[in-house]
N, C-alpha and C positions, 0 to 999 in steps of 0.2 A: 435428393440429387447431389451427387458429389462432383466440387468443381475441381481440378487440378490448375494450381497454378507454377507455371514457370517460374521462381525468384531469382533476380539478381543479385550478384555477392552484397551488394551496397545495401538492395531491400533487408535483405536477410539479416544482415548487421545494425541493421535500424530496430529492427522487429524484436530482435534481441536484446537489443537494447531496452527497446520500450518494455518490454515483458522484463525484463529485471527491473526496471524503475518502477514499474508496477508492483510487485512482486516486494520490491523496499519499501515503499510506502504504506501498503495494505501491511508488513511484519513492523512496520516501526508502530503502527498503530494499534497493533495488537496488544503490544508491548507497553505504549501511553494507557490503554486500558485495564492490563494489569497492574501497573504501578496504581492508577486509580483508584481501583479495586483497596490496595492494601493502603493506601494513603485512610482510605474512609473509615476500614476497619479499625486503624489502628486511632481512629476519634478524628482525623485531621478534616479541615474543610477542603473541599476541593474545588476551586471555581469552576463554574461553565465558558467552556469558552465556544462563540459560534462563528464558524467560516462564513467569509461572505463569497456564495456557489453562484 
């Protein structure tokens, strides 16, 4: 079932927003993970670091 929603400009600008701030997050950590990647290969230790979720 598909819903249609009416957005307002204000929704719509949020939504945007939130989907690029997502969208930043998810590539900057792509990125903390390649660097990872080559940090290990190249012999270096890499700490663990844990979020607190």
């Amino acid at each position: 079932m598909l819903v249609k929603q009416r957005w307002q400009p204000a929704q719509r600008s949020c939504l945007v927003r939130g989907l690029a701030l997502s969208y930043l997050i998810n590539h900057q950590t792509h990125h903390r993970g390649q660097l990872t990647t080559i940090l290990r290969q190249l012999g270096h230790v890499v700490a663990v670091t844990v979020s607190a979720a």
